[in-house]
mmCIF file of the N, C-alpha and C atoms, coordinates in Angstrom:
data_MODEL
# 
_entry.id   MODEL 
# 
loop_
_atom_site.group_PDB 
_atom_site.id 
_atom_site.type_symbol 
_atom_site.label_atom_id 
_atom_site.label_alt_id 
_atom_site.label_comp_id 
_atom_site.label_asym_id 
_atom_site.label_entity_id 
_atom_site.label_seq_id 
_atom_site.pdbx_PDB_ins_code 
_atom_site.Cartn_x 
_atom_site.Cartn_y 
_atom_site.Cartn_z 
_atom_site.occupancy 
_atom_site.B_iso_or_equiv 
_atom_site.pdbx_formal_charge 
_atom_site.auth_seq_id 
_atom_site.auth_comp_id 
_atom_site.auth_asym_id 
_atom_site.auth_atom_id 
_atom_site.pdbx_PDB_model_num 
ATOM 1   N N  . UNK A 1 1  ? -9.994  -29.233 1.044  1.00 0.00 ? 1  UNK A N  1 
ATOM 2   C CA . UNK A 1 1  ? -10.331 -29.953 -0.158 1.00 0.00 ? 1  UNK A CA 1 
ATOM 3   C C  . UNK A 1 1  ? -10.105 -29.014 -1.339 1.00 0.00 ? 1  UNK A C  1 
ATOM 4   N N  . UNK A 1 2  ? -9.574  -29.574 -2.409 1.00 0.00 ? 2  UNK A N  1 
ATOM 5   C CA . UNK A 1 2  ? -9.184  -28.593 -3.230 1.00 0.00 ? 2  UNK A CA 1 
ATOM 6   C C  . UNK A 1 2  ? -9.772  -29.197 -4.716 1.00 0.00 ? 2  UNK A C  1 
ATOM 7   N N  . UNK A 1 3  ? -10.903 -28.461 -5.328 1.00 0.00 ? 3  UNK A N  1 
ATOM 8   C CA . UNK A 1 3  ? -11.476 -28.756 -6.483 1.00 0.00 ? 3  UNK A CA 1 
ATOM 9   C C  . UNK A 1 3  ? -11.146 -27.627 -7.710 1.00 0.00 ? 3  UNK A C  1 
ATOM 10  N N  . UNK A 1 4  ? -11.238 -27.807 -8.626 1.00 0.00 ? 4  UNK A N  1 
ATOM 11  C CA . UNK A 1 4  ? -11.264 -26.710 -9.463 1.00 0.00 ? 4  UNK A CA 1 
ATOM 12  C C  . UNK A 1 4  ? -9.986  -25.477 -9.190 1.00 0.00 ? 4  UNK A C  1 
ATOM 13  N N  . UNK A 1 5  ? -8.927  -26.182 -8.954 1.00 0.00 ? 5  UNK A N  1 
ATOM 14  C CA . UNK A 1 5  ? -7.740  -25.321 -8.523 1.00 0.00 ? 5  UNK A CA 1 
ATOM 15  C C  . UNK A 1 5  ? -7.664  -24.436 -7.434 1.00 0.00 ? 5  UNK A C  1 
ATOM 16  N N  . UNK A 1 6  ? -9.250  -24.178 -6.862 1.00 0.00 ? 6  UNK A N  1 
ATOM 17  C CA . UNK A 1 6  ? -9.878  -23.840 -5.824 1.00 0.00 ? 6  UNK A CA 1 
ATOM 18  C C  . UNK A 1 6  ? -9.930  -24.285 -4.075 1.00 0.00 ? 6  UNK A C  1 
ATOM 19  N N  . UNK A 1 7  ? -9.990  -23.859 -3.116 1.00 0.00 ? 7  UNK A N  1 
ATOM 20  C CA . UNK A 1 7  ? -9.550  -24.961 -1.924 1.00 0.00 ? 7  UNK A CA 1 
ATOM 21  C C  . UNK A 1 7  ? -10.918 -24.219 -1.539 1.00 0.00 ? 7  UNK A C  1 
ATOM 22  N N  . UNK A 1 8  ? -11.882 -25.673 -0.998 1.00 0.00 ? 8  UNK A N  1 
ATOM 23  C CA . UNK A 1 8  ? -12.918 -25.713 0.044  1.00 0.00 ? 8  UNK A CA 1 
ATOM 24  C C  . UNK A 1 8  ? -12.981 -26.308 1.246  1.00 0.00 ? 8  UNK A C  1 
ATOM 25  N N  . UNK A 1 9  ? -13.985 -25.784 1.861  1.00 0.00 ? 9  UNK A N  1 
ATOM 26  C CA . UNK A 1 9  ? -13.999 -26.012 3.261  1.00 0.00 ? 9  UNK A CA 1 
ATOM 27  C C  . UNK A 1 9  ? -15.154 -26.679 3.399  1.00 0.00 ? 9  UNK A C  1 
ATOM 28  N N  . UNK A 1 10 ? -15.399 -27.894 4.310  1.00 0.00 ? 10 UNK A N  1 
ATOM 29  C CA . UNK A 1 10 ? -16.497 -28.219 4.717  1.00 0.00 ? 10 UNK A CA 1 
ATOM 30  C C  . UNK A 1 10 ? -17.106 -27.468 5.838  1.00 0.00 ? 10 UNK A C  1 
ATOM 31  N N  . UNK A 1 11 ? -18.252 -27.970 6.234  1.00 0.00 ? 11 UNK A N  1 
ATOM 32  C CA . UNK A 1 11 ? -19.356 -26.957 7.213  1.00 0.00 ? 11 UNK A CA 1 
ATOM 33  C C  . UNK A 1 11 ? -17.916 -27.097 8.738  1.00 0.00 ? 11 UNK A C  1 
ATOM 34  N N  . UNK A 1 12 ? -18.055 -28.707 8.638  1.00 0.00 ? 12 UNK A N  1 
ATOM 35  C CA . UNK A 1 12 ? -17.275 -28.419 10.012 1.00 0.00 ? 12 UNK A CA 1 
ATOM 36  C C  . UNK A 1 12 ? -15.733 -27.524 10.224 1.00 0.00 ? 12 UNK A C  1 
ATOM 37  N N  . UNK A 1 13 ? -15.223 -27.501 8.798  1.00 0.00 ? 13 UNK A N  1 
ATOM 38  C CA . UNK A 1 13 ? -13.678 -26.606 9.076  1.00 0.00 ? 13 UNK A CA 1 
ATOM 39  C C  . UNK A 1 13 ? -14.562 -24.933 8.580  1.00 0.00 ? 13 UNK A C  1 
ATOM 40  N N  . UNK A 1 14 ? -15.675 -24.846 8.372  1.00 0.00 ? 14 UNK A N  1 
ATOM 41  C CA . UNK A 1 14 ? -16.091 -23.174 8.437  1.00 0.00 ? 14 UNK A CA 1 
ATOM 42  C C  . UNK A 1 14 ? -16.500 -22.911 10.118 1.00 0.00 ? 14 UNK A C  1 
ATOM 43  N N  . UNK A 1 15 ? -16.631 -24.184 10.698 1.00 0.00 ? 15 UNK A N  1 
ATOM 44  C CA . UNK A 1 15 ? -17.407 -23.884 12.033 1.00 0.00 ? 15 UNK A CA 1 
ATOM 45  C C  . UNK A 1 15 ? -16.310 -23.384 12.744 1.00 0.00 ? 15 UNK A C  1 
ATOM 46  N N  . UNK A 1 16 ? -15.002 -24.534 12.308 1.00 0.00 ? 16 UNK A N  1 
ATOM 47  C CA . UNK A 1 16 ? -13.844 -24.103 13.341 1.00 0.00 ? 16 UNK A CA 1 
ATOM 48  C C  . UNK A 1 16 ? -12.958 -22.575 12.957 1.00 0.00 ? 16 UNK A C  1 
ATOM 49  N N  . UNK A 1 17 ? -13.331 -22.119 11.819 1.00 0.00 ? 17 UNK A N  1 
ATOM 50  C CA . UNK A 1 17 ? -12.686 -21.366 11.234 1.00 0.00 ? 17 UNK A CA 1 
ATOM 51  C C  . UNK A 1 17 ? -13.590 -19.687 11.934 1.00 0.00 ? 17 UNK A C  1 
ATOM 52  N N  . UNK A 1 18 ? -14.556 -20.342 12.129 1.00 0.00 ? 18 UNK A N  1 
ATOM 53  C CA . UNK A 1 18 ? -16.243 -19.187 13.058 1.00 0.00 ? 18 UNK A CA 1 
ATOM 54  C C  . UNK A 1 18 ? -15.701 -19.308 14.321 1.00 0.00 ? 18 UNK A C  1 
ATOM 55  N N  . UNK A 1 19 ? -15.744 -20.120 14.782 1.00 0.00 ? 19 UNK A N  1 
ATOM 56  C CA . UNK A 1 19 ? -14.958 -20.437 16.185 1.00 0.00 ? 19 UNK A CA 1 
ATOM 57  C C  . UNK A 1 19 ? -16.562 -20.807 16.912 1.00 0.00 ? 19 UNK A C  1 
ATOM 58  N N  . UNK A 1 20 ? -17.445 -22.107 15.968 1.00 0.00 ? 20 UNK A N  1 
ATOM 59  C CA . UNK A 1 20 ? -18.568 -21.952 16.596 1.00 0.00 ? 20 UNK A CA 1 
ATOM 60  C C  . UNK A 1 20 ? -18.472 -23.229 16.744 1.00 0.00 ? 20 UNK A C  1 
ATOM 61  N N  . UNK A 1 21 ? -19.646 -24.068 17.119 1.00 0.00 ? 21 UNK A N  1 
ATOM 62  C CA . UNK A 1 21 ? -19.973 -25.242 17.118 1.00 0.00 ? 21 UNK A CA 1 
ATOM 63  C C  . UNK A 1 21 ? -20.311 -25.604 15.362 1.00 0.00 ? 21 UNK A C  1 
ATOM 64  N N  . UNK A 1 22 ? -20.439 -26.813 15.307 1.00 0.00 ? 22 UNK A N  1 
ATOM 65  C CA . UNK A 1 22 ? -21.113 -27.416 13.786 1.00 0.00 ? 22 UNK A CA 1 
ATOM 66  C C  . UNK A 1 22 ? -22.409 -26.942 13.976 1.00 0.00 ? 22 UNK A C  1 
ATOM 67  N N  . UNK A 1 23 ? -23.032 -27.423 15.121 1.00 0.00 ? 23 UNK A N  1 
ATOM 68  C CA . UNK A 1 23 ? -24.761 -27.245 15.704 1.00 0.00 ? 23 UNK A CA 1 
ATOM 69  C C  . UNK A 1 23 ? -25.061 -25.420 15.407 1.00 0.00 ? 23 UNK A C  1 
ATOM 70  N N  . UNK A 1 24 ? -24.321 -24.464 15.891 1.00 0.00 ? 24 UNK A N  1 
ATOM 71  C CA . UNK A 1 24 ? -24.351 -23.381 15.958 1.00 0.00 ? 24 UNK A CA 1 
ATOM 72  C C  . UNK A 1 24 ? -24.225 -22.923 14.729 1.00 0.00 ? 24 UNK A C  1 
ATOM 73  N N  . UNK A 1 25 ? -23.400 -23.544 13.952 1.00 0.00 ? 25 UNK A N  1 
ATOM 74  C CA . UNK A 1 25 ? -22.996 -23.060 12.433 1.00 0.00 ? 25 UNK A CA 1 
ATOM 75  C C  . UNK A 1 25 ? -24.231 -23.504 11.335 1.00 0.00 ? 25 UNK A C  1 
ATOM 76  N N  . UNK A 1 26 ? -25.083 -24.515 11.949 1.00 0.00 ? 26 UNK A N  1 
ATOM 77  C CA . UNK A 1 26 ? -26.381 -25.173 11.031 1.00 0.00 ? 26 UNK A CA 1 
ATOM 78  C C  . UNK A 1 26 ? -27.463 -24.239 11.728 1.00 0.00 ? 26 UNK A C  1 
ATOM 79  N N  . UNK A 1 27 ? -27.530 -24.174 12.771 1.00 0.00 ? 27 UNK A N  1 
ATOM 80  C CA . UNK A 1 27 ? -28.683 -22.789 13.266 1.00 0.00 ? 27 UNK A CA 1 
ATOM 81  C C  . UNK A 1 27 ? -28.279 -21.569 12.405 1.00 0.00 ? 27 UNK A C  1 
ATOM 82  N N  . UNK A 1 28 ? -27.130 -20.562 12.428 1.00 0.00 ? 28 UNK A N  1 
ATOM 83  C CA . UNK A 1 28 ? -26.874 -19.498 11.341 1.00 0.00 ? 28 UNK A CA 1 
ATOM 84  C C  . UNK A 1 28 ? -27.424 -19.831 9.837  1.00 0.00 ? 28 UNK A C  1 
ATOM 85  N N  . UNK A 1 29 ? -27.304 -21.176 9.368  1.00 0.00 ? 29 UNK A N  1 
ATOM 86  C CA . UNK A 1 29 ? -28.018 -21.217 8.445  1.00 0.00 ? 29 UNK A CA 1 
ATOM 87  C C  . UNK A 1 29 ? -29.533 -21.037 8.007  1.00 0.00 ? 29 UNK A C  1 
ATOM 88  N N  . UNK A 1 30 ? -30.288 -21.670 8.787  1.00 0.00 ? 30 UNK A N  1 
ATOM 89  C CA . UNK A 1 30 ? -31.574 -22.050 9.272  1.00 0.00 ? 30 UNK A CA 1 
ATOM 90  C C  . UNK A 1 30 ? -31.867 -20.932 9.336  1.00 0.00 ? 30 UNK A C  1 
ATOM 91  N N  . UNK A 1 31 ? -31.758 -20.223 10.448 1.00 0.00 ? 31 UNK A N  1 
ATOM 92  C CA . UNK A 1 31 ? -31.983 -18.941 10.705 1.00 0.00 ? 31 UNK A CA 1 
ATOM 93  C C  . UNK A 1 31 ? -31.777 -17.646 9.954  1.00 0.00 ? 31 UNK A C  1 
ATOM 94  N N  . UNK A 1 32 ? -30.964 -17.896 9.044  1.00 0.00 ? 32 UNK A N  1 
ATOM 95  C CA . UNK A 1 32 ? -30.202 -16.822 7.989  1.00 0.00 ? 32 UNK A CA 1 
ATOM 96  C C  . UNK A 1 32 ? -29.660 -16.009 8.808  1.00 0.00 ? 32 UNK A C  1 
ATOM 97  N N  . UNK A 1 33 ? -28.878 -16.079 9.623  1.00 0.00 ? 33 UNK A N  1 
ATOM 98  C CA . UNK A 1 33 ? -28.519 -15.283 10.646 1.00 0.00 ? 33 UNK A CA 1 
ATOM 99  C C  . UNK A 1 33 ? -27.001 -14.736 10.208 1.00 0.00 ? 33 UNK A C  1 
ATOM 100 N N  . UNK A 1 34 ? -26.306 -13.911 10.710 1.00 0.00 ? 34 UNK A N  1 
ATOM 101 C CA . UNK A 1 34 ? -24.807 -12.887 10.313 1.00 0.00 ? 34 UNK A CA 1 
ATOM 102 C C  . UNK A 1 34 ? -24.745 -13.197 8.861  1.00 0.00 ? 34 UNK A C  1 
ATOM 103 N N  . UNK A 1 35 ? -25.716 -12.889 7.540  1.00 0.00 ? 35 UNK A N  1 
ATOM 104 C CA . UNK A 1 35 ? -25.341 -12.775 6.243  1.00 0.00 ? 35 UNK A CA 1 
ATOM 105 C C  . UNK A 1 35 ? -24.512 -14.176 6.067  1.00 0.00 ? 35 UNK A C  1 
ATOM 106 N N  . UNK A 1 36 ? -24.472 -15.191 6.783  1.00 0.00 ? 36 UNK A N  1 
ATOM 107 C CA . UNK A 1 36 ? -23.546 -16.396 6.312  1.00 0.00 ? 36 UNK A CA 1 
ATOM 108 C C  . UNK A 1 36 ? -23.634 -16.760 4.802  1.00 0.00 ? 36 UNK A C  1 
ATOM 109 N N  . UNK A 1 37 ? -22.671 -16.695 4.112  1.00 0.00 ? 37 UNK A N  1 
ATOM 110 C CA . UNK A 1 37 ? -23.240 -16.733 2.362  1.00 0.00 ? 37 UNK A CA 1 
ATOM 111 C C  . UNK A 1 37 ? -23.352 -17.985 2.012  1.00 0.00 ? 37 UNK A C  1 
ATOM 112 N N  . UNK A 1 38 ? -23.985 -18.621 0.777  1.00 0.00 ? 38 UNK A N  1 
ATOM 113 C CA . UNK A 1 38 ? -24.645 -19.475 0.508  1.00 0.00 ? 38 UNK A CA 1 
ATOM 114 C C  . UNK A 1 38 ? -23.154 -20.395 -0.309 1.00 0.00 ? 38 UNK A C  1 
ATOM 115 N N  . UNK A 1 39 ? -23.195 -21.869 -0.086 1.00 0.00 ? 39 UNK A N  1 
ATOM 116 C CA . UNK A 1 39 ? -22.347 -22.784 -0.310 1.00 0.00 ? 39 UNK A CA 1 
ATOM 117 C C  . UNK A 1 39 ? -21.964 -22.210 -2.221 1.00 0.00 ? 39 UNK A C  1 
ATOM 118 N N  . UNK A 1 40 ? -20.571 -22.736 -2.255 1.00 0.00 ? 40 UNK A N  1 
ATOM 119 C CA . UNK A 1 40 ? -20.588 -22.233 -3.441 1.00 0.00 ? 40 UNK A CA 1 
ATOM 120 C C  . UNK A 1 40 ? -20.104 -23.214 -4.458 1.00 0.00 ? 40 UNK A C  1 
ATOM 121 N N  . UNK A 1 41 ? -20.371 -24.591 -3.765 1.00 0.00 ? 41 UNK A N  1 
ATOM 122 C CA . UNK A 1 41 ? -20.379 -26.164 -4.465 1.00 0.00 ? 41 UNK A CA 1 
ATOM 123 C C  . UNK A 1 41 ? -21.275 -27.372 -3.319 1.00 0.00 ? 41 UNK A C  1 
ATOM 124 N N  . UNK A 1 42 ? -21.991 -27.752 -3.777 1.00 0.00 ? 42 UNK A N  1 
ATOM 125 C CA . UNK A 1 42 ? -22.898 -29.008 -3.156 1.00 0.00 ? 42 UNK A CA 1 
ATOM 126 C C  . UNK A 1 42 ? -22.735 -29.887 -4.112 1.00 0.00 ? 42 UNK A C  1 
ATOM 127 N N  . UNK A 1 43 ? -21.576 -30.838 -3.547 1.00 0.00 ? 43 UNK A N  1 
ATOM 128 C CA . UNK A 1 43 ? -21.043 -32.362 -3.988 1.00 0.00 ? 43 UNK A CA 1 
ATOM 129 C C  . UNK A 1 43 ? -21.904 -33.318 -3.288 1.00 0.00 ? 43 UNK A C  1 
ATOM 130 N N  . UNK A 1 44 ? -22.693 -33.816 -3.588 1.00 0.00 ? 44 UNK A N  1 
ATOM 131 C CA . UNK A 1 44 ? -23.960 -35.806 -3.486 1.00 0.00 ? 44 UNK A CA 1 
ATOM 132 C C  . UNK A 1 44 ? -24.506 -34.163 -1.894 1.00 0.00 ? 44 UNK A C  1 
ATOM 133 N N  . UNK A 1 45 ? -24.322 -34.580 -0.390 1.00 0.00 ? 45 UNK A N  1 
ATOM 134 C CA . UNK A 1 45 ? -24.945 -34.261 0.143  1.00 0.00 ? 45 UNK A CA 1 
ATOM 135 C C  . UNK A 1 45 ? -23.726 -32.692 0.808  1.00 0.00 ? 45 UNK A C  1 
ATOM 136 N N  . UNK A 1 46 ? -22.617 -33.191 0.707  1.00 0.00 ? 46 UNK A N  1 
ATOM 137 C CA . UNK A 1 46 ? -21.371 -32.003 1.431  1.00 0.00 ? 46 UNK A CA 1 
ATOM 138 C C  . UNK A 1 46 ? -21.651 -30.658 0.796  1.00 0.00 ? 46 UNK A C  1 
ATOM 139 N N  . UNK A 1 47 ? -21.735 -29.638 1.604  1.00 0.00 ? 47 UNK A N  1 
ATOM 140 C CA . UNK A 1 47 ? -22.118 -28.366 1.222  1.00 0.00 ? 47 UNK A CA 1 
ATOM 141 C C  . UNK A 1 47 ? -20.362 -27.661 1.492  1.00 0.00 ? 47 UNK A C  1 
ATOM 142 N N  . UNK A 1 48 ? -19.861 -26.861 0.674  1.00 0.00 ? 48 UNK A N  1 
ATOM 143 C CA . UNK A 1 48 ? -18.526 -26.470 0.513  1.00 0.00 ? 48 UNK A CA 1 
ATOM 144 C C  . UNK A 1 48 ? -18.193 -24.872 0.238  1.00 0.00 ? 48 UNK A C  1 
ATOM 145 N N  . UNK A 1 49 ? -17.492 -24.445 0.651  1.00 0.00 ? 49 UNK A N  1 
ATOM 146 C CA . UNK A 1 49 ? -17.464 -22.691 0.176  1.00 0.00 ? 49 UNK A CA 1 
ATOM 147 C C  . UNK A 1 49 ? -15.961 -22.656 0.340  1.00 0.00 ? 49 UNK A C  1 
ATOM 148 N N  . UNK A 1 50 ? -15.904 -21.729 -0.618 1.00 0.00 ? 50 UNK A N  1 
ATOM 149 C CA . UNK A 1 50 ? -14.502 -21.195 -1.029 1.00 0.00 ? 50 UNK A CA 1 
ATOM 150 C C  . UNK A 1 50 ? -13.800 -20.899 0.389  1.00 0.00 ? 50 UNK A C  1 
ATOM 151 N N  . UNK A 1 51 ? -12.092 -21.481 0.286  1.00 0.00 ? 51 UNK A N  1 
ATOM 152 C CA . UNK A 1 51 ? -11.829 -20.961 1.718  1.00 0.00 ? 51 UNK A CA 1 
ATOM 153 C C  . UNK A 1 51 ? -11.373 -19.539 2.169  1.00 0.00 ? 51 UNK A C  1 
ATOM 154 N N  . UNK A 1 52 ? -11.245 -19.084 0.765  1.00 0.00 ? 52 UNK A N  1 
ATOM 155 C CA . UNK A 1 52 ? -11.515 -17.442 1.151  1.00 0.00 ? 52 UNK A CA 1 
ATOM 156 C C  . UNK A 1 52 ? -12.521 -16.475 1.360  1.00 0.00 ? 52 UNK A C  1 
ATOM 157 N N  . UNK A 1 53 ? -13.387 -17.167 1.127  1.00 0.00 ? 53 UNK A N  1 
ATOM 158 C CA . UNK A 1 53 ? -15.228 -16.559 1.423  1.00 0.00 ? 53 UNK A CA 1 
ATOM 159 C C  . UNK A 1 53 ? -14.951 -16.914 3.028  1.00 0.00 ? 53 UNK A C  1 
ATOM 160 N N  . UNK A 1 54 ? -14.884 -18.144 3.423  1.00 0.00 ? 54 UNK A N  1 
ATOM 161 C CA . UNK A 1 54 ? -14.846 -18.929 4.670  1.00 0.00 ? 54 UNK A CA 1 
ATOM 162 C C  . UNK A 1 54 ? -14.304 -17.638 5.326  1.00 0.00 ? 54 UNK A C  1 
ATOM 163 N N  . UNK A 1 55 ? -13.049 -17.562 5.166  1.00 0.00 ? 55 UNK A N  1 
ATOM 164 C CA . UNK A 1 55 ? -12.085 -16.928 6.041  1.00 0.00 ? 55 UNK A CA 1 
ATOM 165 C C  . UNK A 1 55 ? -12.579 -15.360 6.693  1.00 0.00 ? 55 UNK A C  1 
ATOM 166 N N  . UNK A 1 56 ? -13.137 -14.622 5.217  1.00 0.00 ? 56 UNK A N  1 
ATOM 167 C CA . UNK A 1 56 ? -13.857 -13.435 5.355  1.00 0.00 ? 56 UNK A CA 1 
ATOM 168 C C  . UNK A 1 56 ? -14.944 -13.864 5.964  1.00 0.00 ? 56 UNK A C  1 
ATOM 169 N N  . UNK A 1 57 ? -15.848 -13.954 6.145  1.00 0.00 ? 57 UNK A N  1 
ATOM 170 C CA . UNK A 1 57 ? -17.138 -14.133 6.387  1.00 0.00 ? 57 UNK A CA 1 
ATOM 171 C C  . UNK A 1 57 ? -16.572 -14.771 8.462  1.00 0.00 ? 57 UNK A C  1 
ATOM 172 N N  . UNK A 1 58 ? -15.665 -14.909 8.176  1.00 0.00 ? 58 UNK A N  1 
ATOM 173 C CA . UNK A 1 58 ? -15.554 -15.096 9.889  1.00 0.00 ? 58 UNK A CA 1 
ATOM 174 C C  . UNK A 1 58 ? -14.393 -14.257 10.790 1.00 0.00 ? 58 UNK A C  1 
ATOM 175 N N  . UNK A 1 59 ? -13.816 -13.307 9.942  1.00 0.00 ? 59 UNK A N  1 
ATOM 176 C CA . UNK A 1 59 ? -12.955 -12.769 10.443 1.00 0.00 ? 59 UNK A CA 1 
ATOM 177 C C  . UNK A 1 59 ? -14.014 -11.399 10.731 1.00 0.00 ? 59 UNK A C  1 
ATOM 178 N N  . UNK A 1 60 ? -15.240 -11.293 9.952  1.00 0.00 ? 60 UNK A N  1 
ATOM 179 C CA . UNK A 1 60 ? -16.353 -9.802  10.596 1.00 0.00 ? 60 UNK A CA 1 
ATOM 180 C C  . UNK A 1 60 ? -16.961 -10.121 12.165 1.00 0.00 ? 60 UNK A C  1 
ATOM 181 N N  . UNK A 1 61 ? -17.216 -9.060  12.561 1.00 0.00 ? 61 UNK A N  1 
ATOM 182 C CA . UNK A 1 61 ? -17.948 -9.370  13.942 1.00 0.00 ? 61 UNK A CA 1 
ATOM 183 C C  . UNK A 1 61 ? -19.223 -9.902  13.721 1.00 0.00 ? 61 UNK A C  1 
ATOM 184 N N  . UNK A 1 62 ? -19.577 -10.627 14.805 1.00 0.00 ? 62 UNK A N  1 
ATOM 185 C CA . UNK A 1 62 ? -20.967 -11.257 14.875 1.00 0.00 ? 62 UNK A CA 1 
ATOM 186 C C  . UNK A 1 62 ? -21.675 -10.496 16.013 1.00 0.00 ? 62 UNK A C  1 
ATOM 187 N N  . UNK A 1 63 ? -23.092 -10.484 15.850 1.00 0.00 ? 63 UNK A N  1 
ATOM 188 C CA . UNK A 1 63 ? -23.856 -9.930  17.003 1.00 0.00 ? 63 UNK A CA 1 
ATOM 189 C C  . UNK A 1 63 ? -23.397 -8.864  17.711 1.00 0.00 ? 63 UNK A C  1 
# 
């Protein structure tokens, strides 16, 4: 999705991009778990982050 000349990702293309589940990717939240950083547009209920935050934030090791 591309807003603000910007391209975002929804939760489910950050999950696939984590290589996690959606379920697994809403527990990291919950939990505040691997520094997952905080959405960096919330459109009505869709939570969205830059797809270069996305990309970094899943290319570090987990656990």
């Amino acid at each position: 999705m591309k807003l603000k000349g910007d391209e975002y990702v929804t939760v489910p293309e950050f999950a696939e991009l984590a290589g996690v589940t959606v379920r697994t990717f809403y527990q990291y939240r919950h939990w505040r778990l691997y520094n997952l950083p905080a959405p960096d547009l919330k459109v009505g209920t869709a939570l969205l982050w830059k797809r270069s935050r996305a990309e970094a934030w899943a290319s570090k090791p987990r656990g």
